[in-house]
C-alpha positions in Angstrom: -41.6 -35.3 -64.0 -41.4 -36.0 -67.7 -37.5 -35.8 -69.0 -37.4 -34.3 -72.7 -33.8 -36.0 -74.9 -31.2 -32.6 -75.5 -31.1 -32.2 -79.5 -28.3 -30.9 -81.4 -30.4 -27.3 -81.2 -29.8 -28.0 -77.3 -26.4 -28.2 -77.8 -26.1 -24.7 -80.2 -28.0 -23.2 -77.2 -25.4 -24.4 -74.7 -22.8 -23.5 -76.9 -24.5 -19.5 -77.1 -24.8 -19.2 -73.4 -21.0 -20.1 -73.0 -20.2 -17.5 -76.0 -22.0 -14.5 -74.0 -20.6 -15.9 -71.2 -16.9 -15.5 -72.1 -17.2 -12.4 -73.6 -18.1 -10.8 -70.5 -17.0 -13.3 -67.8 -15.5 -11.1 -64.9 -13.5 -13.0 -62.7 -12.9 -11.7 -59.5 -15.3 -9.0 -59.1 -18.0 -11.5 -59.8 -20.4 -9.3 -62.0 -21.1 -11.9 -64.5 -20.0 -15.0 -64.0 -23.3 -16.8 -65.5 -24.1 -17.0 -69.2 -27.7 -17.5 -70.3 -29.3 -18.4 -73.7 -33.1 -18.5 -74.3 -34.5 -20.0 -77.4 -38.2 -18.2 -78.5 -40.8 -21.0 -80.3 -39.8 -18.7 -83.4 -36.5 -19.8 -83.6 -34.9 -16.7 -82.1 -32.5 -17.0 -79.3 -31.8 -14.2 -76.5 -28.6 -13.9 -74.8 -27.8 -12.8 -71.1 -25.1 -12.9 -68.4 -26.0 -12.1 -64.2 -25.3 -8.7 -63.2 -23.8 -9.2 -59.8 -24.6 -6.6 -56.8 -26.2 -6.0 -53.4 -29.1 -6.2 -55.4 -28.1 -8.4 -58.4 -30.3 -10.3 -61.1 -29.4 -13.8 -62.5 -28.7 -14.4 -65.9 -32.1 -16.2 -66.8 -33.6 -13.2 -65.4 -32.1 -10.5 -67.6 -32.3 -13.1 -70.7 -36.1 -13.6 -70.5 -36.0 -10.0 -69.6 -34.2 -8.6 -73.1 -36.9 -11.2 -74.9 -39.8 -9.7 -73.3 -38.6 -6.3 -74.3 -38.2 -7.2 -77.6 -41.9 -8.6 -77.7 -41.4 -11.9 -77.4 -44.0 -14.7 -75.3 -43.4 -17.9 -76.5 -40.1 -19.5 -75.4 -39.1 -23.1 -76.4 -35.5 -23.7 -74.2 -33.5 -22.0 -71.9 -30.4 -22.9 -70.2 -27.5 -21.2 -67.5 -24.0 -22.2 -67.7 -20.5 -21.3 -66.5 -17.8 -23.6 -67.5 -16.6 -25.5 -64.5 -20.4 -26.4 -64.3 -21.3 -30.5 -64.6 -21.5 -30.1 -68.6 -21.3 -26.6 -68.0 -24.7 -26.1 -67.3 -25.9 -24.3 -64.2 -29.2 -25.5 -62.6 -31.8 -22.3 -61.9 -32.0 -21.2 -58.4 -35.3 -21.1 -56.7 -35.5 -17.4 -57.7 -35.6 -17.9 -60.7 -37.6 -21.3 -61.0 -40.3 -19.0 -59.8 -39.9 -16.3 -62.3 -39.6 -19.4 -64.8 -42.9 -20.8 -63.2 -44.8 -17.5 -63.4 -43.6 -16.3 -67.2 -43.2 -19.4 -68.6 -44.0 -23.0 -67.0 -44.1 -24.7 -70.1 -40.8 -23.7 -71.3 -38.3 -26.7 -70.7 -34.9 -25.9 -68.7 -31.4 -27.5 -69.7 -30.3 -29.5 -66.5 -28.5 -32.2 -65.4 -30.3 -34.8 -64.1 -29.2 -37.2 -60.8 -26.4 -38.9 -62.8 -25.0 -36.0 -64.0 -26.4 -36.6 -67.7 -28.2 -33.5 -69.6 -32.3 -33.6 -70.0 -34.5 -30.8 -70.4 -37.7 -30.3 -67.8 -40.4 -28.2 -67.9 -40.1 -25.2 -65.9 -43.5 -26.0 -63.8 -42.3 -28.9 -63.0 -38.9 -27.4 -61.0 -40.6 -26.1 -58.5 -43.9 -28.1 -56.7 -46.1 -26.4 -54.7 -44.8 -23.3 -56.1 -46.6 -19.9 -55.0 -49.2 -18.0 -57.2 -50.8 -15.5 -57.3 -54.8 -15.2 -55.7 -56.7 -13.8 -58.4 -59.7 -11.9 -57.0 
């Protein structure tokens, strides 16, 4: 798996998720305690928290979601956070490695690596042997 150095963009995008994070943080009922930032190839970044239920979505689900519906394809970077995170940043679950896999595998993912230091990864590469879909 090829391990990509976090740039000082990297960083800003941290920075965003952990903004949209705290403005909408809801301790205690646990509705959106994950902050998500998504940056486009065109420079644009999309911002998303979890919403938390019997059914509930993760935050890189409803971030890739709001850039989707505002026409966008091509995404460069995307990382979760919450602030008592290892650097603050979340790794995806396997939920959403698949969504990531299926929308986007060549988008690379803020994560910490085994020593706890920050690399990006390609989304593809988070989940082998992932499903897809049998084209007939």
């Amino acid at each position: 798996m090829e391990r990509y150095p976090i740039t000082d963009p990297d960083r800003e995008l941290i920075r965003l998720a952990l903004e949209v994070l705290e403005k909408n943080f809801d301790d205690g009922v646990y509705n959106h305690t994950v902050g998500c930032a998504l940056r486009c190839k065109n420079g644009k970044v999309y911002k998303g928290v979890n919403c938390d239920g019997i059914h509930g979505s993760c935050a890189e689900y409803i971030t890739v979601g709001i850039a989707i519906s505002a026409g966008e394809r091509d995404f460069d970077t995307i990382v979760a956070v919450h602030e008592k995170a290892t650097n603050c940043v979340l790794s995806p679950c396997g939920n959403c490695r698949q969504m990531l896999f299926e929308y986007c595998p060549d988008t690379l993912v803020i994560v910490n690596d085994e020593s706890g230091q920050l690399v990006k990864v390609k989304a593809c590469d988070l989940l082998p042997f992932a499903w897809q879909p049998v084209m007939c």
